[in-house]
C-alpha angles and dihedrals in degrees: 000000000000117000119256136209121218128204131230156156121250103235118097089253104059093038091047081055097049099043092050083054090058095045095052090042093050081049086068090030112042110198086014097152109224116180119199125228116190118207137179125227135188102268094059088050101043128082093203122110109255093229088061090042108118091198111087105217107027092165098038106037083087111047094048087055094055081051082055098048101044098244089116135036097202138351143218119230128168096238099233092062093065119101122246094245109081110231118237115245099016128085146190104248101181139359101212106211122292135259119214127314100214138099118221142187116252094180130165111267091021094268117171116230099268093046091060106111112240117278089024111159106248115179124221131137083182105104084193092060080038107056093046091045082055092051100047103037107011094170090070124101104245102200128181118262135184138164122088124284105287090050090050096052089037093061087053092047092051090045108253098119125029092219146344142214115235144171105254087208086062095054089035090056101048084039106255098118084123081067091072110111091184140345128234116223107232088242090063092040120016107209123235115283108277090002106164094018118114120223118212109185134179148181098289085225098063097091090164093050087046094065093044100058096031074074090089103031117130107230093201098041092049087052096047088039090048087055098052098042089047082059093055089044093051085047085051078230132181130190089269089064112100098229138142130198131170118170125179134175115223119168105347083312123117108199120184129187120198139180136193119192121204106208094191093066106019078237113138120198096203110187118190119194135178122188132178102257149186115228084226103049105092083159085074096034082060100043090045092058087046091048092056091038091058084048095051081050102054096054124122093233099044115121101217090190098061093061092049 
């Protein structure tokens, strides 16, 4: 079997992401030779906070590029980090199965949310983690944070913040899952479209790589997945939205749960739908998140300029 080079980006994270992808691919393919390419995108490079970036896809414009011009054979994204648009020449070939979905606390002295003490520094650049905590405790200080995992929980640690909202798949999967101070049930806080869900793209093109590496997709995680992200599609969307979107299939059922929060007002539409489905059919799964997304829209409530 030819030998393939995978992109990725350089943090532990990622590279904890894209190492575990090998290993489950060389499970089905004993022998199968993967190279890896880092590569640096913007958003490892920028200071600004992502909610504020102009440019959609500030983790994944790079490593798309290196798939264009033919320095890389796949690459490994974390899913809610795609863009909404699709890209032309370039698709998703496998969602591995997923982490998972929820945020968590990590605070100093292992304080739940409620215990924090008012105006405790909490830091988030996610709108999404902003507006709930609003929401939920408005009498605490939201600050701007960046830097991977380990910075984040480091500047609580070292006391310059008092707590921070993380993905619980990302500490689960370095192994820092000890540092959660509480988790948030997906019905308080609905996770990022796609959050704890891996991407693996490729050159459309590339039919022999494609069933390769359609060996380790999740059926059910790429419907559920197909269902959130299409919310944020039909929303036209970006990350500074402040949009959740949790989807599961249960049953022949697929269930999804989205919120919108208004920040002009601190108002949320929430919209909750439930069809009979088929664990194959991503062309429902699509039109079901559409479908909510139009809904969201139509609301009275909705502030269409905030989504232009």
């Amino acid at each position: 079997m030819a030998k393939f080079r995978i992109g990725t980006r350089s943090s532990l994270l990622a590279l904890t992401q894209t190492r575990w992808v090998v290993s489950q691919l060389q499970l089905h393919f004993p022998g199968l030779s993967i190279e890896e390419v880092l590569i640096t995108t913007e958003g490892d490079l920028t200071t600004t906070p992502l909610s504020e970036s102009k440019t959609p896809g500030v983790f994944v414009s790079a490593l798309r590029n290196a798939l264009h011009d033919r320095e890389v054979d796949f690459v490994v994204h974390s899913m809610k980090d795609l863009p909404a648009k699709l890209e032309p020449g370039i698709s998703l070939a496998a969602v591995p199965k997923r982490e998972d979905v929820r945020d968590v606390l990590v605070s100093k002295g292992n304080l739940q949310l409620s215990e924090l003490k008012s105006g405790a520094r909490v830091g988030t650049s996610s709108p999404r983690r902003a507006a709930t905590l609003r929401q939920l405790r408005p009498d605490l200080e939201l600050v701007s944070i960046r830097g991977n995992v380990d910075t984040r929980i480091a500047k609580v640690r070292e006391g310059d913040y008092d707590a921070t909202i993380l993905a619980l798949a990302g500490l689960n999967r370095i192994g820092r899952s000890a540092e959660v101070s509480e988790i948030f049930s997906t019905e308080v806080m609905i996770p990022a479209p796609g959050q704890g869900a891996l991407a693996i793209e490729l050159r459309t093109q590339d039919k022999e790589l494609a069933a390769v590496l359609g060996a380790i997709n999740n059926a059910s995680d790429l419907l559920v997945t197909t269902a959130e992200r299409s919310v944020l599609r039909g929303l036209g969307a970006s990350c500074a939205t402040p949009i959740g979107a949790s989807a599961r299939f249960e049953n022949g059922e697929l269930i999804l749960i989205a919120e919108l929060a208004i920040e002009s007002t601190g108002q949320a539409i929430r919209v909750s739908r439930s069809i009979e489905s088929d664990l194959h059919n991503l062309e429902q799964a699509e039109e079901m998140g559409l479908s909510v997304a139009a809904e969201m829209l139509n609301s009275e409530i909705a502030d269409r300029a905030a989504l232009k």
